[in-house]
C-alpha positions as CSV (number, residue, x, y, z in Angstrom):
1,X,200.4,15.8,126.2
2,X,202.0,17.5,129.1
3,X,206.0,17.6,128.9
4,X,208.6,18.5,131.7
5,X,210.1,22.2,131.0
6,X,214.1,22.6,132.3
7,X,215.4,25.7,133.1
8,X,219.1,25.8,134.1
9,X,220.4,28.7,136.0
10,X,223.8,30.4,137.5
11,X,224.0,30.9,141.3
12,X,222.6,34.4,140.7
13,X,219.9,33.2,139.1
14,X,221.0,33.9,135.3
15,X,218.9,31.4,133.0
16,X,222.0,29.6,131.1
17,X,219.9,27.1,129.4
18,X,216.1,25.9,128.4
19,X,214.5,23.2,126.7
20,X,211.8,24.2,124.4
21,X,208.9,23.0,127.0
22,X,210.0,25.5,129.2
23,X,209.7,28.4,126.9
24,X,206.6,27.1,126.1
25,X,205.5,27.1,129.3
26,X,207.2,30.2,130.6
27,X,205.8,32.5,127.5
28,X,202.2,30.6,126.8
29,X,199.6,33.5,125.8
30,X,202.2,36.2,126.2
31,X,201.5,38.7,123.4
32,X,204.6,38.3,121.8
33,X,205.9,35.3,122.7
34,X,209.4,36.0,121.1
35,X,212.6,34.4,122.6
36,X,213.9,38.1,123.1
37,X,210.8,38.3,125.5
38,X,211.8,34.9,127.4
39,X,214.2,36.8,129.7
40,X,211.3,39.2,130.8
41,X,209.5,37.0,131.2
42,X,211.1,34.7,133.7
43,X,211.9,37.8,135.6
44,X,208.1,38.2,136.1
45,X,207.2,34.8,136.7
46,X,209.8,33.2,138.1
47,X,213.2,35.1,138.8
48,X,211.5,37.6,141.5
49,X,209.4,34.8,143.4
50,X,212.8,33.2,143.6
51,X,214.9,36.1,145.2
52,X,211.7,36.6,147.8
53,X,212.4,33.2,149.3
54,X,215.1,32.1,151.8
55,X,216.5,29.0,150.7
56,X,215.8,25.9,147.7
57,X,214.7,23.9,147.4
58,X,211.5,25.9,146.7
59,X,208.1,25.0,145.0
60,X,206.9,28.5,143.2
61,X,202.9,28.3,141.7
62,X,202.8,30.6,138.8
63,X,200.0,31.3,136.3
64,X,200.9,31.7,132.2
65,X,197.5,32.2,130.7
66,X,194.6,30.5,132.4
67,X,196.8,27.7,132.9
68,X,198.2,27.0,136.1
69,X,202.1,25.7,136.3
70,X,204.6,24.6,139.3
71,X,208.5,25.3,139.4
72,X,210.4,23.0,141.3
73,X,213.6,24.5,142.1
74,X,216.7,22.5,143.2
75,X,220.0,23.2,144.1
76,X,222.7,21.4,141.8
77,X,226.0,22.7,143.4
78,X,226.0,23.3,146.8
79,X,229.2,25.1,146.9
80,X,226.7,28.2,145.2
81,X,229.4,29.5,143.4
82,X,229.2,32.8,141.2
83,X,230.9,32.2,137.9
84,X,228.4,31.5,136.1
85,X,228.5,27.9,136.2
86,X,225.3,25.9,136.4
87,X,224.1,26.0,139.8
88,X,220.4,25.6,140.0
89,X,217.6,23.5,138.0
90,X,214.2,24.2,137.9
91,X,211.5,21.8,136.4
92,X,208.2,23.4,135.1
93,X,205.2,21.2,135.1
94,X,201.4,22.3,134.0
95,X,199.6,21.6,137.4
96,X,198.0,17.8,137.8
97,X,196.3,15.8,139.9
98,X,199.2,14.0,141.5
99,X,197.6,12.1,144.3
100,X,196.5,8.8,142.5
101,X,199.7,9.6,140.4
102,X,201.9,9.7,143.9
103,X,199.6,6.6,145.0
104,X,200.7,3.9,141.9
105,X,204.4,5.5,142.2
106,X,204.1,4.0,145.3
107,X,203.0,0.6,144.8
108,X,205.4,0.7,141.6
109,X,208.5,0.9,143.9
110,X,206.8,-0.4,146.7
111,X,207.6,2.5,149.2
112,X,205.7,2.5,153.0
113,X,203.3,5.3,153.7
114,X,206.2,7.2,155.2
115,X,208.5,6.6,152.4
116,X,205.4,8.0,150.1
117,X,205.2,10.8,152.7
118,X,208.5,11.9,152.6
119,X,208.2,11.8,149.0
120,X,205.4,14.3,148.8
121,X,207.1,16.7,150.9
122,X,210.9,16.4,148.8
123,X,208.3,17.0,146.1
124,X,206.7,20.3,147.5
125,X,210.4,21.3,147.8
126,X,211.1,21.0,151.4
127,X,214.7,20.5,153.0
128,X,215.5,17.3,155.3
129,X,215.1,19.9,158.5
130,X,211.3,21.2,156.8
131,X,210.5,17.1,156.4
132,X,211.8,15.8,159.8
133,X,209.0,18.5,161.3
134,X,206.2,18.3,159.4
135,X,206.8,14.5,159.7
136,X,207.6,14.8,163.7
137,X,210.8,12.6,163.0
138,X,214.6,13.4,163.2
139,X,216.6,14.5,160.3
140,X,218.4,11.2,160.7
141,X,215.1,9.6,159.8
142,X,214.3,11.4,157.1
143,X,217.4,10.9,155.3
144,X,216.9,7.2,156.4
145,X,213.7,7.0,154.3
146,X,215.3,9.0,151.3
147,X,218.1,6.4,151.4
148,X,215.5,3.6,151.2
149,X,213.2,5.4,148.5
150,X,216.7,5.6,146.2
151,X,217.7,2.5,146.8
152,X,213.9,1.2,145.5
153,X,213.9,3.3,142.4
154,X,217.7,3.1,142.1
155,X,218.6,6.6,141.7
156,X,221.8,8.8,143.9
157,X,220.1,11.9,144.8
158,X,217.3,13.5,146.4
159,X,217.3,15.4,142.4
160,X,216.8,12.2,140.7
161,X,214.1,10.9,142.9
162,X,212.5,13.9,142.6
163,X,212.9,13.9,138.6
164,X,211.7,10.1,138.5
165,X,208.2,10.9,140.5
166,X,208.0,13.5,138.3
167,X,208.4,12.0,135.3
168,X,206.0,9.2,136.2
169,X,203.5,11.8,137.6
170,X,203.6,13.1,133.6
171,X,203.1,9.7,132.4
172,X,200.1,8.8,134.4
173,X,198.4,12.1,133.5
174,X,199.2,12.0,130.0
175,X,197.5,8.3,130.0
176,X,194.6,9.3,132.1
177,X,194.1,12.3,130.4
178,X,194.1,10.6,127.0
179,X,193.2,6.8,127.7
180,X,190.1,8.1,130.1
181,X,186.9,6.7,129.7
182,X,185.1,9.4,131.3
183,X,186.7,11.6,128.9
184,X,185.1,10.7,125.9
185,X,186.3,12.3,122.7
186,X,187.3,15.1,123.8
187,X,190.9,13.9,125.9
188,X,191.7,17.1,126.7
């Protein structure tokens, strides 16, 4: 069963708190997977891919193991303060199939095909600006459609969409991964 990991950081990117998935994601098949070796380790795989880009939200693809996870890093205080208050949360997921995932969220809240679009791309971590031109629409538009995709799943914040697709996409896998019949006996 694949869980959500949550890493909280400080404007500067200083972790301030983790659930246990995401130390279990962060130091899968390290040698010494010690939580004295968490902080290196999320310099490595995380911290530095983080300081390379220009702006969050930001999708980062990192490996731990032979397993293949996504961060998805949001912004939670816009005002990007320095003392060390949370500022930043970043979800770690173990890579999935999310199209038919993405497709039943869809139908579940009942979302147009540009709703679902603009969905995909809040997902891959893209600001209103980065959605408006990949989607050739104003910015206007775009937070038109975010509006609408809130109101249908009855959430505040591009965050808690986000968080809800994701914790469906979870759900779905964990059922298809488990409840398959193509999978046999195996389920994994």
């Amino acid at each position: 069963m694949s869980a959500l990991g949550f890493l909280v950081t400080d404007a500067a990117l200083r972790p301030l708190s983790a659930n246990h998935e995401a130390i279990a994601i962060l130091t899968h098949a390290e040698k010494d997977a010690q939580l004295q070796n968490l902080a290196e380790v999320y310099e490595r795989k995380l911290r530095n891919n983080l300081i390379r880009r220009h702006g969050l939200p930001a999708v980062i693809r990192f490996e731990s193991g032979r397993r293949t996870y996504f961060c998805r890093v949001f912004q939670l205080d816009s005002s990007r303060k320095t003392d060390g208050s949370p500022a930043i949360l970043m979800v770690l997921e173990r890579g999935v199939s999310e199209s038919i995932a993405l497709t039943q969220i869809s139908e579940q809240f009942r979302l147009t095909r540009r709703e679902h679009e603009a969905v995909m791309l809040l997902l891959e971590g893209l600001s209103n600006k980065e959605i408006a031109e990949r989607m050739a629409i104003t910015v206007n538009t775009v937070k038109a459609l975010l509006r609408l995709v809130m109101m249908k799943m009855q959430v505040t914040s591009r965050a808690a969409v986000a968080a809800t697709v994701l914790g469906l996409i979870t759900s779905f896998s964990d059922r298809q991964n488990w409840h398959s019949p193509s999978r046999g006996i195996q389920g994994v």
